[in-house]
VMD Tcl script that draws the C-alpha trace (Angstrom):
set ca {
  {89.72 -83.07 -46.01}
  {88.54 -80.92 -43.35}
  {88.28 -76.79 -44.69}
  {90.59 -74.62 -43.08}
  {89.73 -72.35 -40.34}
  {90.66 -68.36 -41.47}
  {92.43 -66.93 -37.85}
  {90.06 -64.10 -37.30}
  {87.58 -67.22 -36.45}
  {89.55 -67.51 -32.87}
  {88.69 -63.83 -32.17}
  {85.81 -62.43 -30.67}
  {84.86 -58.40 -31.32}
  {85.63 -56.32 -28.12}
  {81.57 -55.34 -27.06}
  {80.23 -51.72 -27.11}
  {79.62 -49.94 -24.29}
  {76.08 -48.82 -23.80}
  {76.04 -45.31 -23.94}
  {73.48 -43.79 -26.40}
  {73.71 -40.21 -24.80}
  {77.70 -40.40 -25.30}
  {78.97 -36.66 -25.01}
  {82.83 -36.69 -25.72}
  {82.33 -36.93 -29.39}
  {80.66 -32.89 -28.82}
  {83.85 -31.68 -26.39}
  {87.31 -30.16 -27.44}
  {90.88 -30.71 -25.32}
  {90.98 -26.73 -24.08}
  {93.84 -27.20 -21.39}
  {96.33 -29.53 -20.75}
  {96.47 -32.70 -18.57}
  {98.50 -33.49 -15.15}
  {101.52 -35.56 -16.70}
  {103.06 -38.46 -15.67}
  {106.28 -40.02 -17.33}
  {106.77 -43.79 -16.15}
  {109.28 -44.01 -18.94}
  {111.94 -44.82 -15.40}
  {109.08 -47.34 -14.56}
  {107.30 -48.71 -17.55}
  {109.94 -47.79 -19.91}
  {112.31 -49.13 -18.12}
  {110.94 -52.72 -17.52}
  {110.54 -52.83 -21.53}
  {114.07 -52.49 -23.26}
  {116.07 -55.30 -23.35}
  {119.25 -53.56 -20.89}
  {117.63 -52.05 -18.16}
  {118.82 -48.85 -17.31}
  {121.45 -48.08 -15.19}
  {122.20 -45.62 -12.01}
  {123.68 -43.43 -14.65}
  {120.99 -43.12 -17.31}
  {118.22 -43.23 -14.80}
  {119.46 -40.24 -13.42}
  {120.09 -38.33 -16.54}
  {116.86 -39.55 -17.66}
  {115.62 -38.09 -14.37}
  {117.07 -34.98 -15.16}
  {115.70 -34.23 -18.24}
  {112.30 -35.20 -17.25}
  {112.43 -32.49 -14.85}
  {113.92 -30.03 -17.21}
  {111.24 -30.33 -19.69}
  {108.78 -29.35 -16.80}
  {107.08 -32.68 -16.24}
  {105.63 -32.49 -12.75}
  {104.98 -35.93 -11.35}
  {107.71 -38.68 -12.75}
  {106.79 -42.46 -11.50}
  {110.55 -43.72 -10.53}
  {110.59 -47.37 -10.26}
  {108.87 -50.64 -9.13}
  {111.29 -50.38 -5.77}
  {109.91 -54.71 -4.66}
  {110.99 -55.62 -7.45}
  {114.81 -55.73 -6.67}
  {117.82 -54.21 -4.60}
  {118.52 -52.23 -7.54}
  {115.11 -50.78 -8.14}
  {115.16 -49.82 -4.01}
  {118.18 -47.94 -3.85}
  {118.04 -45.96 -6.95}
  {114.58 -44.59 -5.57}
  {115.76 -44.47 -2.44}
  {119.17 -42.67 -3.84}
  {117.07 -40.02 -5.33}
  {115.04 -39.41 -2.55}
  {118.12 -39.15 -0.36}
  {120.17 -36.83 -3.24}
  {118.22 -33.60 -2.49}
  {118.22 -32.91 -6.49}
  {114.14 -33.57 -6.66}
  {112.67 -30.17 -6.68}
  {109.86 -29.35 -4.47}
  {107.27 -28.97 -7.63}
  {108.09 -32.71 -8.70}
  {106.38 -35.58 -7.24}
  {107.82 -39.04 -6.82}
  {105.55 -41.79 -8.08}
  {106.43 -45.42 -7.38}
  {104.31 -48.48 -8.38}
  {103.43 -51.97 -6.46}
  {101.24 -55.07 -6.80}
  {98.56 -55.75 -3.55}
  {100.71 -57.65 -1.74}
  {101.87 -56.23 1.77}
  {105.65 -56.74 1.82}
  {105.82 -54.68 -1.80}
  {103.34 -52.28 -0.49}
  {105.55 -51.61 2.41}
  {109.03 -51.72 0.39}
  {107.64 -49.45 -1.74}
  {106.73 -46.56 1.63}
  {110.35 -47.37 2.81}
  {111.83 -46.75 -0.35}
  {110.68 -43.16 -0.71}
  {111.43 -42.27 3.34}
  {112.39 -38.31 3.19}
  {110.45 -37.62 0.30}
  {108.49 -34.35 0.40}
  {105.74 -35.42 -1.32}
  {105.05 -39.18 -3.19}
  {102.60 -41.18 -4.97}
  {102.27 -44.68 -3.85}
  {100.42 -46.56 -7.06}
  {98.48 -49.41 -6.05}
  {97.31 -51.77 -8.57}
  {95.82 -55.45 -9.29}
  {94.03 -56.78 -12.46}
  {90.56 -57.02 -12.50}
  {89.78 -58.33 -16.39}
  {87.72 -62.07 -16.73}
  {91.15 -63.44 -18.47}
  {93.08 -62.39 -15.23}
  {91.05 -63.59 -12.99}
  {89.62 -66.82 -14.60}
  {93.17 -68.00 -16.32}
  {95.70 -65.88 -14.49}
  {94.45 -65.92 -10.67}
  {91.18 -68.60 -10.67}
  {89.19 -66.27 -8.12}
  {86.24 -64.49 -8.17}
  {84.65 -61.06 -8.15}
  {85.06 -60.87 -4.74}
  {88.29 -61.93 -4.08}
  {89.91 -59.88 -6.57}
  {87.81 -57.31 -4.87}
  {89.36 -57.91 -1.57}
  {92.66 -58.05 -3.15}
  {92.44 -54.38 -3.70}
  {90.93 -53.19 -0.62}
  {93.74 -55.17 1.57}
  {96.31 -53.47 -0.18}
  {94.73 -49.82 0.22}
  {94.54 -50.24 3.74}
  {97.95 -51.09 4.24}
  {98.70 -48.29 2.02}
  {96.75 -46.02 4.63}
  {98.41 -47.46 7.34}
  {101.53 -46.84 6.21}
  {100.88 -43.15 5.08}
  {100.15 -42.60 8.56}
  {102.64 -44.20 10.23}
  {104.75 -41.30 8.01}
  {103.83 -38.30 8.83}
  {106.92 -36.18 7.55}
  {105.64 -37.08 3.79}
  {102.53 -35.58 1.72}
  {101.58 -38.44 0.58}
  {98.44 -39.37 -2.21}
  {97.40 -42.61 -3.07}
  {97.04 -44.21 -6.89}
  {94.66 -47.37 -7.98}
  {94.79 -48.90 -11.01}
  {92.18 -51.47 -11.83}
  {94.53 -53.06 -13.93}
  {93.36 -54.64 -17.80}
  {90.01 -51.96 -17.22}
  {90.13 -51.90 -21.23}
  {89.02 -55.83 -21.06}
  {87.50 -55.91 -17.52}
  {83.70 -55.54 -17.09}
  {83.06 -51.34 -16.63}
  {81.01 -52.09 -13.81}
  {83.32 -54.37 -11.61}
  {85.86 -51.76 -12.21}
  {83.75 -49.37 -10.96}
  {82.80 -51.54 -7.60}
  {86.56 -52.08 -6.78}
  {87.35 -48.11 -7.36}
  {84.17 -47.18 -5.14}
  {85.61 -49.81 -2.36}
  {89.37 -48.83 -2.79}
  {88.11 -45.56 -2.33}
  {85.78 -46.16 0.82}
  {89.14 -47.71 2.48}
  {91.21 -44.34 1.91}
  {88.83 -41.32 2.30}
  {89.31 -39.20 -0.53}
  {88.44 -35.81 -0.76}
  {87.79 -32.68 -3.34}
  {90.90 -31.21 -2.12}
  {92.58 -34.78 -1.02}
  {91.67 -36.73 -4.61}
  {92.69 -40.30 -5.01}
  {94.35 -41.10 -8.36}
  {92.19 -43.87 -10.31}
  {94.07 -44.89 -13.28}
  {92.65 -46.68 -16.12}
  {94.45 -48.46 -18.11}
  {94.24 -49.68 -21.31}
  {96.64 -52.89 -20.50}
  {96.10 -53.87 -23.71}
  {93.97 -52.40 -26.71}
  {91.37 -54.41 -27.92}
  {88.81 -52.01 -29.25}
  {88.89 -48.90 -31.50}
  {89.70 -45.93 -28.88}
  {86.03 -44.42 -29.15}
  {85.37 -47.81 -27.40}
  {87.85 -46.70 -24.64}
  {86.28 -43.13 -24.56}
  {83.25 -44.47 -23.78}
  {84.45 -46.55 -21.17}
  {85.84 -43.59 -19.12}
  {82.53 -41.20 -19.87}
  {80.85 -44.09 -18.35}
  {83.05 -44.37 -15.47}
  {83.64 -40.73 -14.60}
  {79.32 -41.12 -14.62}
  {78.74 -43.21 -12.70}
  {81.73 -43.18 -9.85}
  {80.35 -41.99 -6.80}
  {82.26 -39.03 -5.41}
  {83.75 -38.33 -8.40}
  {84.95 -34.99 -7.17}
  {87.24 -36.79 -5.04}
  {88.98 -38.37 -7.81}
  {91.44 -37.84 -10.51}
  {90.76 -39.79 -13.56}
  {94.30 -40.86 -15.09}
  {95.32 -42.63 -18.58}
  {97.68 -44.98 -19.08}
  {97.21 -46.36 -23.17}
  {99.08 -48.61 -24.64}
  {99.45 -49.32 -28.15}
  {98.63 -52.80 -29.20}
  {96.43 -51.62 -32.41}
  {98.36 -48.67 -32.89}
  {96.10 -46.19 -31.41}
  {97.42 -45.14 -28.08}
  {97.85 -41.18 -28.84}
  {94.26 -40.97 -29.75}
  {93.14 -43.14 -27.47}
  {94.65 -41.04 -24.80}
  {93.29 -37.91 -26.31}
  {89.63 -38.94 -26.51}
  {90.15 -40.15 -23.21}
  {90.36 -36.61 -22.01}
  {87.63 -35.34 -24.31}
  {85.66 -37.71 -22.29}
  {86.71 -36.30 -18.99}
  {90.20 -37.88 -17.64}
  {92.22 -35.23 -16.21}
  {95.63 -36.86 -15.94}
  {98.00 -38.95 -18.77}
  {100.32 -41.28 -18.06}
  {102.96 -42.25 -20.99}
  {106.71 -42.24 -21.97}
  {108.70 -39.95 -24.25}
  {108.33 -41.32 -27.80}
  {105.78 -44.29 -26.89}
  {108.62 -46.72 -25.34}
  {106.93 -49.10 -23.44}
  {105.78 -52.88 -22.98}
  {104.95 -54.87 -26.15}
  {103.95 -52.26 -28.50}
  {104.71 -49.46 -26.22}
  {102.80 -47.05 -24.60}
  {101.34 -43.65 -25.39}
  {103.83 -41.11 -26.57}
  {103.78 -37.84 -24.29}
  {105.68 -36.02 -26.92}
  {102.90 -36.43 -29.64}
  {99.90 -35.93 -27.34}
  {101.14 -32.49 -26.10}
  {102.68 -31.21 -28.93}
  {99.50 -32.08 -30.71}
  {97.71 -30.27 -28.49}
  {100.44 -27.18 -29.18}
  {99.19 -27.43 -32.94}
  {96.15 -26.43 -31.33}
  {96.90 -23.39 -29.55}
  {97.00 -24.67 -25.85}
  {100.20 -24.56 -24.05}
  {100.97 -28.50 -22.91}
  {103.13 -26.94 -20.05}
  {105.87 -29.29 -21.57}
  {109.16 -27.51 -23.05}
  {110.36 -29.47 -26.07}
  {112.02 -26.82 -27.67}
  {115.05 -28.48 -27.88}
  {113.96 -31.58 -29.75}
  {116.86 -32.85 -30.73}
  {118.53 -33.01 -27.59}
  {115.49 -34.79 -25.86}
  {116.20 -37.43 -28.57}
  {119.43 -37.52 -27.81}
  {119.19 -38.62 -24.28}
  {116.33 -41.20 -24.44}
  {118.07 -42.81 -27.12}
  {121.55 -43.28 -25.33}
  {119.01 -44.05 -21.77}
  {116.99 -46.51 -23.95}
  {119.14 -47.87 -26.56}
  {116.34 -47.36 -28.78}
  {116.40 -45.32 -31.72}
  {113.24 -43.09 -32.67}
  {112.35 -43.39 -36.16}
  {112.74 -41.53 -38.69}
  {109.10 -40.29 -39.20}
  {107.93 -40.79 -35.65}
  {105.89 -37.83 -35.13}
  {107.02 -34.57 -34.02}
  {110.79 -36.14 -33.22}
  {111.94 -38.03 -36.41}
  {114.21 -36.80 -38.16}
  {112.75 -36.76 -41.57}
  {109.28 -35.43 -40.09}
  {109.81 -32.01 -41.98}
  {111.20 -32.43 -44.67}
  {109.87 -32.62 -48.26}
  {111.37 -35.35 -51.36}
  {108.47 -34.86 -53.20}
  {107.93 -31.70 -55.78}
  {104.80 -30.47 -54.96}
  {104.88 -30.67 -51.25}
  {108.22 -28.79 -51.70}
  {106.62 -26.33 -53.64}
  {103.64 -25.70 -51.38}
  {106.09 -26.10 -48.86}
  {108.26 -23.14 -50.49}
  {105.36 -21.08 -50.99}
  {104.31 -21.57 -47.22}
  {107.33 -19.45 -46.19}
  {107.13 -16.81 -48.68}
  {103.54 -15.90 -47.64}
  {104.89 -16.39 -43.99}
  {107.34 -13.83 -44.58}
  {104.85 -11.41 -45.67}
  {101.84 -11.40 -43.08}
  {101.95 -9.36 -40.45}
  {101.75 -11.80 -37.51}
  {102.78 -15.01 -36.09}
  {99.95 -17.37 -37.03}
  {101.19 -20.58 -38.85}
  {99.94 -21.42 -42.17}
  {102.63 -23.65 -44.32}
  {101.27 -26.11 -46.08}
  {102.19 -30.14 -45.17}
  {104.29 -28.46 -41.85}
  {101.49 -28.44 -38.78}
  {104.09 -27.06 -36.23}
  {106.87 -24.43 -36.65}
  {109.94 -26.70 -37.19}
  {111.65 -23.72 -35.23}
  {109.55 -23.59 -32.14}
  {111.24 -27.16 -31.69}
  {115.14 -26.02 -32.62}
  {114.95 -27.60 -36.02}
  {116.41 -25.57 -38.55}
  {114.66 -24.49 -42.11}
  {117.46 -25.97 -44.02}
  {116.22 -29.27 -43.11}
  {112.40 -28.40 -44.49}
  {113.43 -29.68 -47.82}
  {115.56 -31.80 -49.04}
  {116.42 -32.83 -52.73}
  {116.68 -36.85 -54.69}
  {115.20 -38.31 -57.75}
  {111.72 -37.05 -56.65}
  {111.58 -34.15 -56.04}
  {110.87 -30.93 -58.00}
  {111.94 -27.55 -58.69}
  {110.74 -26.41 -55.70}
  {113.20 -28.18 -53.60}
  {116.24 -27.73 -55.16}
  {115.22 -23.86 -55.37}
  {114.40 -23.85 -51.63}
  {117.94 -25.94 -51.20}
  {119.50 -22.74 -53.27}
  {117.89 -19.76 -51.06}
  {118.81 -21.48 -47.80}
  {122.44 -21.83 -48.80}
  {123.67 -19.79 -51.28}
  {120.72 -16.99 -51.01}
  {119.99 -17.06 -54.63}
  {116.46 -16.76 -55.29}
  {115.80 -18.05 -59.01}
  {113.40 -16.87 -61.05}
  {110.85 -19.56 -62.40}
  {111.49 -20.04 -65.22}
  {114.97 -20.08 -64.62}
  {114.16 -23.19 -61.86}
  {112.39 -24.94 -64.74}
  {115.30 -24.89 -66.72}
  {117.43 -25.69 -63.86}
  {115.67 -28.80 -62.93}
  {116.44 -30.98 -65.64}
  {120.22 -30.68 -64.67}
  {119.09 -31.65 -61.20}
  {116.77 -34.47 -62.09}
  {119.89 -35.92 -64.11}
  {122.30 -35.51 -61.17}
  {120.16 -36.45 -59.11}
  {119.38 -40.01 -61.14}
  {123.15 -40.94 -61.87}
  {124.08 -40.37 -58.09}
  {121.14 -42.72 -57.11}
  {120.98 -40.93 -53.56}
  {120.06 -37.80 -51.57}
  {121.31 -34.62 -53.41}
  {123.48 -32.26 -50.85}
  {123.28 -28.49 -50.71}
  {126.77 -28.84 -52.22}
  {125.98 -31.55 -54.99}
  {123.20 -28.73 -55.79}
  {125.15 -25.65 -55.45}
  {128.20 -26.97 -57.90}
  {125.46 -28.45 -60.55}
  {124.25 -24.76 -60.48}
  {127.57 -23.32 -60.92}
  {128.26 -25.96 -63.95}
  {125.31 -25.16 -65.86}
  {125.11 -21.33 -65.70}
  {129.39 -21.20 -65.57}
  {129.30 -19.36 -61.78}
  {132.56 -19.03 -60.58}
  {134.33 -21.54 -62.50}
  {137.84 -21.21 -64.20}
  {136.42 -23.54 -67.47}
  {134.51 -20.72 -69.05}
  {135.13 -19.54 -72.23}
  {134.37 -16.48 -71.86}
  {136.33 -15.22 -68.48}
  {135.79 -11.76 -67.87}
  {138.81 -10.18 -66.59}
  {138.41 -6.21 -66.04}
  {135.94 -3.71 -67.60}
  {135.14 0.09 -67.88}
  {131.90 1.86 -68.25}
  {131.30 5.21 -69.82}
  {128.00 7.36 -71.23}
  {129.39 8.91 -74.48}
  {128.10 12.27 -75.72}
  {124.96 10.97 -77.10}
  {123.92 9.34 -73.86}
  {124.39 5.56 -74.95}
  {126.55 3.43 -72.69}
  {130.04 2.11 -73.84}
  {131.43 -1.49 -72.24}
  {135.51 -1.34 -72.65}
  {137.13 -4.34 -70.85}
  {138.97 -7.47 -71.00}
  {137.29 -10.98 -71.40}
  {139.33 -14.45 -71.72}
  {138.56 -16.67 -74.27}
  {139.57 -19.90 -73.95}
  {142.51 -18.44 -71.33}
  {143.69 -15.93 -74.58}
  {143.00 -12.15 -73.06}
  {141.43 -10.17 -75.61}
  {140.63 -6.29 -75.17}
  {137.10 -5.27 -76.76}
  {134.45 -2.42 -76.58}
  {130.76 -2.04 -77.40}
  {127.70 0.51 -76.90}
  {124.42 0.14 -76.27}
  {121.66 1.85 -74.20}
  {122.93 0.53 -70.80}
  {125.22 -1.68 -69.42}
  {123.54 -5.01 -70.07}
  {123.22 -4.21 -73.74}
  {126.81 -2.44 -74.41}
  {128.01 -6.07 -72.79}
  {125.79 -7.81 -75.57}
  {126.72 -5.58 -78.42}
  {130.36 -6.36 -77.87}
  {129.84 -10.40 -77.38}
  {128.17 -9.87 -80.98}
  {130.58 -7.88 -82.39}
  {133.82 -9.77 -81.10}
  {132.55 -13.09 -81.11}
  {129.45 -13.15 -83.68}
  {127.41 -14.62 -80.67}
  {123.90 -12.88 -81.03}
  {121.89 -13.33 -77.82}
  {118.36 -11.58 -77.38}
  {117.67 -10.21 -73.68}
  {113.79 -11.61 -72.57}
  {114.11 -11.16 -68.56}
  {116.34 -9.73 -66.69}
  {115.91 -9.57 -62.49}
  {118.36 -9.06 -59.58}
  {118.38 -9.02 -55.81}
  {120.89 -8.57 -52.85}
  {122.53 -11.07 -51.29}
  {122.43 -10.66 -47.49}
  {122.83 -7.20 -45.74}
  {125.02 -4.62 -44.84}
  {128.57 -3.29 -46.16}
  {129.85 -6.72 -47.23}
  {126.67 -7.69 -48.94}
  {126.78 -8.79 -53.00}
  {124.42 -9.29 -55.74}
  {122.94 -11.80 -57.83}
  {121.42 -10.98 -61.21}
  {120.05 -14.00 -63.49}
  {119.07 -12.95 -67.13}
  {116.56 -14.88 -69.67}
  {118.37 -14.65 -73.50}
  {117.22 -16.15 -76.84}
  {119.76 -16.96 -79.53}
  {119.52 -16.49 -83.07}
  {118.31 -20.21 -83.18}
  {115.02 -19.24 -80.84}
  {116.43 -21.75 -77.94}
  {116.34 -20.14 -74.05}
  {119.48 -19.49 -72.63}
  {119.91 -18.14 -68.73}
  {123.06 -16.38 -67.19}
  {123.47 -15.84 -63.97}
  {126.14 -13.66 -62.39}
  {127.15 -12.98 -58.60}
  {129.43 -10.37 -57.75}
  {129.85 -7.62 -54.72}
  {128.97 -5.06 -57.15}
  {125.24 -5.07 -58.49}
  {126.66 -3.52 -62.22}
  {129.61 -6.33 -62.35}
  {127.18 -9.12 -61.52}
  {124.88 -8.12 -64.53}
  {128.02 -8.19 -66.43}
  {128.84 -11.64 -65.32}
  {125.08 -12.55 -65.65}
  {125.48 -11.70 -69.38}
  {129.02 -13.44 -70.15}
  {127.33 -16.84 -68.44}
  {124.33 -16.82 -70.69}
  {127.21 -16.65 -73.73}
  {129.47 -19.59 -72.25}
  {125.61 -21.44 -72.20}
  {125.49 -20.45 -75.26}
  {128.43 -21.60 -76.62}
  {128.30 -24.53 -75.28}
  {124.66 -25.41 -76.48}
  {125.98 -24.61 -80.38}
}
mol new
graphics top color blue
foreach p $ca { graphics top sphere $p radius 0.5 }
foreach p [lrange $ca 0 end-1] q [lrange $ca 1 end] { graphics top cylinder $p $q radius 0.2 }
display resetview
C-alpha cells in the first residue's frame, strides 16, 4: 500500500526577496498615510447581498464624515447598477470638494471608457487601472507571455490618457495596479509600472498611483515589506509616484502587512472598515490607524464615535463585527478575569492622580473614552473574575468604594452568585448581593434602626438614645461611649448581649454637592474572633456610621 502524502507536500514556500541591506526593519510609522476605503468597491463585491442605492449612500456618508479623503465608489462596467449609482453621486452635488472619487476597471477599452463616462461632472476622480501580472495568471488564467500581459497594461493606460483629455472639466489622476504583485516576479512588476508610467507622464507634482497589492498572501508580511523597499528602489522616477497598499488577509496578517508596508516606504493604504473584503477580507482601516493613534500620531481619521461606525457597516454589510475584533468589538475592553480587572482597577486610580493626560492602564492600549465607550463597560463580572471586578462594578454604579479587605470578604458571596447563575453577573445582580450580605437597605434586618439622638454628657462621653426594630418589635434603648460609633456598640451589647469589637472603620462621600450622601463600611470582630463588616449609606455622614454599625450586628446575627 502506497504511504500517504501529508498536504503541505503540494505547497511550495513563497521565495525571499534578495535584499541583504533591507532598511524598513530600522524605520518607525511617524505620520499617517493617504487613505482609501474601497469598502463601496471591494467590500461591496464580497458580501453575499450587494448593497443597495440606500446603504451605499449612507455608507458614503459616513465615509466622508469620518474624514476619509479619497473613497473608491464602484466597478461602474460591471453593471447598470454599478453605473448609475456612481454616476448618481457624481450628479447629487453631496461629494465635497476635499473627497476624491475613485472607480476601478480591468484593461479592456469599453470598461475603461464606461468607467470616464460614469464619473462625467466630477471635480476631481481616480480612474484605477489594473491587470494581473503573477506566473499563475498568466500561465493558467490568460496563457500569454511577459509581453503580452505587458501590452495589456500599456493599451489600457493610453486609453485612459485619451480619455482624460478628451475631459477637460475633471482633475483627473490615474491608478495602476499590477495585480497578484505579492506572487508576481518583483521585477516584471516593476517593467509594467515603468511602461504604464512612460504611457501617462507622471510628474512630482502630477504622481501616478501604483498600487500593490497583495491579491493574496502567501508569505509572512516582512516578505511583502521587502517587496515594496525593493520596488520603491528600484522604480525609476519614483518621485513621480505614489506607492499604495492594498493587503488582504489570507494568513491573517493584513494589518501588519500594511503597516510594514509603510515602514518600507508606501505612502498610501487602501482597505475597508473592519477588514470586510474578498475571501478572507482585506486590511482593516480601523485597526491600522487607530494603532497608529496608540502611538501618538494623529491618523486624520475620526472614530470617536465607535459605536455608531459599527452600527452602520453592519446594517450596509449585513455582517456583524466580532466581539473581540480589535478596537470595535464589543468585548475589546472589558476584563472577566481577576487580575486583569485588578490591574485594570488600579490603572484608573493612578490615572486619576497624575497630573496629565498620558495613558498608562494596564491591558487597555487606547482610552476606551477617546472612542465613546463608556468605563462601565471596562469590567465586567462571571465565574472568573475577581475582587477587582465586582469592586470596579460597585464604584461605577453605586459609588461605593470598598475597602480591601472588605472586597475579600465580599467576593466569596460573588463567586457563589456568580456560579449558581452560570452567566454574566449585572451591576444589579452585584449591587443586591451587596445589599444581602451587609443588610443595605433591606426591610429583613433584624436590627432596623428607626430614629436616634446624640448627646455629649457632662463628662464628655457620647450617649446613643434611639429606636431600633428587632425582628419588626420597636424597642427604645440608650448607650455611651467615647463617640458615636462606640455609644451605638455599647447599646447593641447592652440590649442585645451582641459584643462586636471595632478593627477598621473608613468613610467617603458619595457624589457632590447639596444632595450628596455617605458611605461608611466598618471591620468588627465578635467575641468568637470571626470578621464581621457593616456597611451603612445614608445622606448624613453620622447616620451612615450608625447604619454601618447596626449591619455588622444583623451579620452578626446571622453568622451565630
Amino acid at each position: 500500500m502506497p504511504m500517504l502524502r501529508t498536504p503541505s507536500q503540494k505547497y511550495t514556500a513563497f521565495p525571499q526577496i534578495d535584499l541583504p541591506d533591507r532598511q524598513w526593519p530600522s524605520q518607525t510609522i511617524t505620520a499617517p498615510p493617504r487613505w482609501l476605503s474601497t469598502d463601496l468597491r471591494d467590500g461591496n463585491q464580497s458580501i453575499i447581498d450587494p448593497m443597495d442605492a440606500v446603504k451605499k449612500n449612507r455608507f458614503f456618508d459616513l465615509l466622508v464624515e469620518i474624514g476619509v479623503k479619497e473613497i473608491e465608489v464602484g466597478f461602474p462596467s460591471a453593471g447598470a447598477t454599478e453605473f448609475d449609482f456612481i454616476s448618481g453621486l457624481v450628479q447629487s452635488g453631496k461629494v465635497p470638494d476635499d473627497v476624491t472619487l475613485q472607480v476601478l476597471t480591468q484593461s479592456r477599452e469599453d470598461l475603461i471608457r464606461t468607467s470616464f463616462e460614469s464619473l462625467t461632472g466630477a471635480h476631481s476622480a481616480i480612474v484605477h487601472l489594473y491587470n494581473a501580472v503573477s506566473p499563475a495568471w498568466r500561465d493558467i488564467v490568460f496563457r500569454m507571455s511577459k509581453d503580452e500581459v505587458r501590452e495589456i497594461a500599456v493599451a489600457g493606460a493610453k486609453i485612459m490618457r485619451d480619455e482624460a483629455a478628451n475631459r477637460p472639466g475633471t482633475q483627473w489622476q490615474f491608478q495602476y495596479s499590477p495585480e497578484t504583485f505579492s506572487t508576481a516576479e518583483i521585477d516584471f512588476s516593476i517593467e509594467v509600472c515603468e511602461a504604464v508610467m512612460q504611457v501617462l507622464a507622471p510628474t512630482p507634482d502630477s504622481p501616478i498611483i501604483l498600487n500593490l497589492p497583495a491579491t493574496v498572501e502567501a508569505a509572512t508580511p516582512n516578505i511583502y515589506a521587502d517587496q515594496i523597499e525593493y520596488f520603491c528602489r528600484n522604480l525609476p522616477n519614483r518621485n513621480a509616484a505614489v506607492i499604495s497598499l492594498h493587503t488582504h488577509n489570507d494568513r491573517g496578517t493584513g494589518v501588519a502587512a500594511a503597516e510594514l508596508g509603510m515602514m518600507a516606504g508606501a505612502d498610501r493604504v487602501e482597505g475597508c472598515l473592519f477588514g470586510n473584503g474578498e475571501r478572507t477580507g482585506n486590511c482593516c482601516l480601523v485597526t491600522v490607524a487607530l494603532n497608529m493613534y496608540t502611538q501618538g500620531i494623529d491618523p486624520g481619521l475620526d472614530f470617536s464615535d465607535i459605536d455608531r461606525v459599527i452600527e452602520t457597516v453592519e446594517y450596509c454589510n449585513q455582517i456583524p463585527v466580532h466581539e473581540r475584533h480589535p478596537y470595535g468589538g464589543e468585548l475589546v475592553f472589558t476584563a472577566f478575569s481577576g487580575s486583569h480587572q485588578d490591574a485594570i482597577k488600579k490603572g484608573f486610580a493612578a490615572q486619576e492622580a497624575q497630573n496629565d493626560e498620558a495613558w498608562r492602564v494596564p491591558y487597555l492600549p487606547i482610552d476606551p473614552a477617546d472612542l465613546g465607550r463608556n468605563y462601565e463597560a471596562v469590567i465586567r463580572v462571571n465565574s472568573q473574575s475577581g475582587k477587582g471586578g465586582f469592586a470596579w462594578v460597585l464604584e461605577q454604579d453605586q459609588g461605593l468604594k470598598l475597602p480591601k479587605a472588605m472586597q475579600a470578604d465580599f467576593s466569596r458571596h460573588v463567586q457563589h452568585l456568580a456560579d449558581d447563575l452560570g452567566r454574566e453577573l449585572e451591576a444589579g445582580d452585584i449591587w443586591g448581593a451587596f445589599q444581602n450580605a451587609y443588610h443595605v437597605q433591606t426591610s429583613d434586618k433584624h436590627f432596623q434602626l428607626v430614629d436616634y439622638e446624640e448627646s455629649r454628657a457632662a463628662d464628655g462621653t457620647r450617649i446613643f438614645a434611639g429606636t431600633i426594630a428587632v425582628r419588626g418589635e420597636e424597642q427604645r434603648v440608650s448607650g455611651r461611649g467615647n463617640g458615636l460609633i462606640s455609644s451605638v456598640l455599647t447599646t447593641i451589647e447592652d440590649s442585645f448581649g451582641l459584643q462586636l469589637e471595632i478593627r477598621d472603620y473608613t468613610e467617603h462621600a458619595l457624589g457632590t454637592g447639596r444632595d450628596a450622601r455617605a458611605a461608611a463600611y466598618l471591620e468588627c470582630r465578635n467575641a468568637g474572633g470571626d470578621t464581621i463588616w457593616g456597611c451603612g449609606i445614608d445622606e448624613d455622614v453620622a447616620t451612615a456610621s450608625v447604619r454601618a454599625v447596626l449591619s455588622a450586628a444583623n451579620s452578626a446575627v446571622g453568622s451565630a
